[in-house]
C-alpha positions in Angstrom: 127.7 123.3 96.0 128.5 119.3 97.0 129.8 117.3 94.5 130.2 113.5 95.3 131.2 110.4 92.8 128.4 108.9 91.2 128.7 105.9 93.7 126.0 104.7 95.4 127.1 104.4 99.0 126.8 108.4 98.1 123.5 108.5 97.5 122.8 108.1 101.6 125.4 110.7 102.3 123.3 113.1 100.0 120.2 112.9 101.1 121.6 113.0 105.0 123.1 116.7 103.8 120.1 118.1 102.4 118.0 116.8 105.2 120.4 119.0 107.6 119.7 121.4 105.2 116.2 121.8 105.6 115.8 120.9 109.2 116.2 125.1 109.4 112.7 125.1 108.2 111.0 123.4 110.7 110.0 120.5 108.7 107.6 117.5 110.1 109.0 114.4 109.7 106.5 113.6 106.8 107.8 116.2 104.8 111.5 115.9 105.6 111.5 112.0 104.7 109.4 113.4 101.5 112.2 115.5 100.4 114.8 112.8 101.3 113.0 110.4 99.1 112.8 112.5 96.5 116.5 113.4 97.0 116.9 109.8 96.4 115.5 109.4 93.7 117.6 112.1 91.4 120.9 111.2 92.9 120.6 107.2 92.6 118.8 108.5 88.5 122.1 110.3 87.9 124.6 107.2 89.4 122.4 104.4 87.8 121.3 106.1 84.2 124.1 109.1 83.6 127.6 107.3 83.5 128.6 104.0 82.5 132.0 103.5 84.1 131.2 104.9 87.8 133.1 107.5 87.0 130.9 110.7 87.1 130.5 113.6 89.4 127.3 114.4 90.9 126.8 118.5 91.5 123.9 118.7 94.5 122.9 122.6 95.3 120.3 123.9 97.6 118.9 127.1 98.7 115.9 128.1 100.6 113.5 131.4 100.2 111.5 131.9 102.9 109.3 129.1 103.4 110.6 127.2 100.1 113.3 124.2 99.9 114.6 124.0 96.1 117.4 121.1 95.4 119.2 120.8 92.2 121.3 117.6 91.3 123.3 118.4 88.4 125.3 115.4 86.5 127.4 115.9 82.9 126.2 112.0 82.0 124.8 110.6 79.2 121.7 112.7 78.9 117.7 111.8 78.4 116.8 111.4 75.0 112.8 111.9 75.4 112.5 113.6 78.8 109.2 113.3 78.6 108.9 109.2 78.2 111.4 109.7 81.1 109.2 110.7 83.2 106.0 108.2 82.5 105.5 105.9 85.3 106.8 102.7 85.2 109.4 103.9 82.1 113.3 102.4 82.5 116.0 102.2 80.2 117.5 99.3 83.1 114.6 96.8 83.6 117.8 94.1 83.9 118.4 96.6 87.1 115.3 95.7 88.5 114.3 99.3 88.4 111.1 100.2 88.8 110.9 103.3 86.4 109.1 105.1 89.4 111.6 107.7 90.4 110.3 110.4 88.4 107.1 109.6 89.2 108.2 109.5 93.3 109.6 113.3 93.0 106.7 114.6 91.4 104.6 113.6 94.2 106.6 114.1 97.2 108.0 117.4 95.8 105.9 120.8 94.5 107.5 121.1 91.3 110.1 119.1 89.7 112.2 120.6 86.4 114.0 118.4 84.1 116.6 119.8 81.5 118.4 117.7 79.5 120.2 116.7 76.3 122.2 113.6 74.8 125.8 114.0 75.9 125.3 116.9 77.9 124.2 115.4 81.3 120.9 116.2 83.3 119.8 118.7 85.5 117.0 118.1 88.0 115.6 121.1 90.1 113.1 120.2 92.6 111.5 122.5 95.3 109.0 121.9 98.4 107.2 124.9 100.3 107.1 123.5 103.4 104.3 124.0 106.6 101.2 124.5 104.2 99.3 122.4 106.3 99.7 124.3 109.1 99.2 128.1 107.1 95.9 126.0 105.7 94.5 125.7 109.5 94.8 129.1 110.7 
């Protein structure tokens, strides 16, 4: 398990890691910049939305099985109230941020499945997986 500050000259380093990560499955570049997106996404969530103060830890696991990349970025922030409106395109709780409420949205579609537990005061936990070269198993 990594655990960084909540910082956001982190979230780079992250998604850097987890790339390394996956290169072992053979990813194509479309579907390794797809996982570093998503990445992204739930880290900078979890800097911008779980702590106030900049002064949270980030938890970032990853395993792989077989053909499958899952990622899980765990912070103890503030929490999602209504996980669901959370995850509605175009939703923020920052709009002075100039956020686009998309991030989300972005892991559902650059990721196979995307769980989100959370509760108020308890932080947020995203697990995200990818089963990479189905375009290739597809052509054979």
């Amino acid at each position: 398990m990594l655990e960084v500050p909540a910082k956001s000259e982190n979230e780079s380093f992250v998604r850097v890691v987890i790339a390394a990560f996956a290169a072992r499955l053979d990813p194509t570049l479309e579907e390794l910049n797809e996982v570093k997106t998503a990445v992204s996404e739930a880290v900078t969530n979890s800097i911008i939305h779980a702590y106030e103060d900049d002064r949270g830890i980030i938890k970032i696991s990853a395993y792989v099985d077989e053909r499958q990349l899952t990622v899980e970025i765990y912070d103890s922030g503030k929490g999602i109230e209504d996980i669901a409106r959370a995850r509605e395109p175009l939703y923020t709780e920052k709009p002075e941020l100039e956020r686009s409420g998309m991030g989300f949205t972005i892991m559902e579609n650059f990721m196979d499945e995307v769980i989100v537990e959370s509760a108020p005061g308890k932080g947020t936990a995203v697990k995200m997986s990818k089963v990479f070269g189905r375009v290739a198993e597809n052509n054979h």
